[in-house]
Residue, then its C-alpha position, 0 to 999 in steps of 0.5 A: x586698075x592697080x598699077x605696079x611701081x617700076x623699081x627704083x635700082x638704088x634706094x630700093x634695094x638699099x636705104x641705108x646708103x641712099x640715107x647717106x646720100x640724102x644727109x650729103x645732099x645740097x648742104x647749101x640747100x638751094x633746092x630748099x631756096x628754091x622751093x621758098x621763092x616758087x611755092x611760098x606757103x600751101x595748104x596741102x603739099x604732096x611728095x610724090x616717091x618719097x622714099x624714107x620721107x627725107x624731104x617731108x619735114x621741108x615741104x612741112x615747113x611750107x605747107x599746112x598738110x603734107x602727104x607722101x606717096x610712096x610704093x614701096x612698104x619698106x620704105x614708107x615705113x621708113x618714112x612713117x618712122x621719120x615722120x613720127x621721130x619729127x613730131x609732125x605726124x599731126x600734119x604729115x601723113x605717109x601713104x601707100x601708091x604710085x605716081x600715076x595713081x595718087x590716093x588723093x582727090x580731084x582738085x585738094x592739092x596745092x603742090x605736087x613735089x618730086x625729087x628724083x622721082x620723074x625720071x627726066x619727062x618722056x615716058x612719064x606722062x601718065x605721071x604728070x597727068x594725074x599730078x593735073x588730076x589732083x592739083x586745084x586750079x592756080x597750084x604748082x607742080x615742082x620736079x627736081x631733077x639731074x641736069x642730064x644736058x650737063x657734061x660735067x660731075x655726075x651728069x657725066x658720069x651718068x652719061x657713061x652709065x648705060x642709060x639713054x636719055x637725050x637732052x634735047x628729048x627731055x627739055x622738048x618734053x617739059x618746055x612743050x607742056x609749058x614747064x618753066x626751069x631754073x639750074x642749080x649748082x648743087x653739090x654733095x658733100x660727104x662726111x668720108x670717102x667710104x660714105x662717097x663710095x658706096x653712094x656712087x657704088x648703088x647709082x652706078x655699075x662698077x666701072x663707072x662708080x670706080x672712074x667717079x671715086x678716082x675723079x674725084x679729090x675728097x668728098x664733095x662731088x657736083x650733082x647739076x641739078x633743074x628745078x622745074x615748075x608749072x602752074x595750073x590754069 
């Protein structure tokens, strides 16, 4: 059965803002830091939602063969061009298709990746099942993700954003399915308060996005952030 992909409010109607957010993203690269001290190195890495594929070339560095599933054609062919302009398309291939349907086989990978692509556990279980399907025994499947049990930074203003998500529901959901965790300090800085604005005008209503500009001093904003982690049997 063909599954339609829910879409995604921001990166979908607007890549080229989301760029921005993705050149700002953890300058200290401590999800990268993570990722290195988790996964070490694979043969096949899968990036489940990769969008324009800004984090392929990572998952290339630690894997031999990296595949990135992506619904939306604009954008995978956007990440085909990142590919190709990185020279790693012997390596990295970009593939049309969603998270509970991943164009892969049963037991032929060794991570599977996401970064903002879950969206906080409860709801996504049909997601979490196929990335079982698709992972060989003794793999990893790695989910990056805002820490929506924070009260500071973006959390809080996602908060106030008008979508319900509850903390203890989230964590109830990753740690009943043997998910372990690690928070993140990360930040995003941004090269100028125009770049800042539109960013949080794509990941915020109005309001919101105006209260998070005039509290915020410069261009750096904190974005808490969890790693989560599980091993296959």
């Amino acid at each position: 059965m063909t599954r339609t992909p829910t879409p995604s409010p921001n990166i979908w109607g607007s890549p080229i803002v989301y760029e921005r957010l993705n050149c700002a993203a953890d300058p200290d690269r401590l999800v990268a830091a993570a990722l290195d001290r988790l996964v070490g190195t694979v043969a096949l890495a899968v990036d489940v939602g990769c969008g324009t594929g800004f984090h392929l070339p990572l998952l290339a560095g630690l894997a031999e063969r990296v595949v990135g599933v992506e619904p939306h054609p604009v954008l995978a062919g956007l990440a085909e061009r990142r590919v190709r302009r990185a020279r790693l398309d012997d390596r990295v291939q970009v593939r049309r298709g969603v998270a509970e349907s991943l164009p892969l086989a049963d037991d032929s990978a060794d991570l599977v990746f996401s970064h903002w692509a879950y969206f906080f556990g409860p709801g996504c279980e049909a997601g979490v099942a196929d990335a079982d399907r698709v992972l060989a025994p003794r793999s990893m499947q790695v989910a990056v993700d805002l820490d929506v049990s924070a009260s500071h930074g973006y959390a809080r203003w996602f908060a106030t954003s008008g979508t319900a998500v509850r903390s203890d529901r989230v964590a109830g959901y990753f740690h009943s399915r043997g998910w372990h965790e690690e928070r993140l300090p990360v930040v995003w800085h941004f090269r100028s308060r125009d770049d800042l604005a539109a960013v949080l005008g794509i990941e915020f209503p109005p309001p919101v996005a105006e209260q998070a500009l005039s509290e915020t001093v410069g261009c750096t904003i904190a974005v808490p952030t969890v790693v989560r982690w599980r091993r296959t049997g």
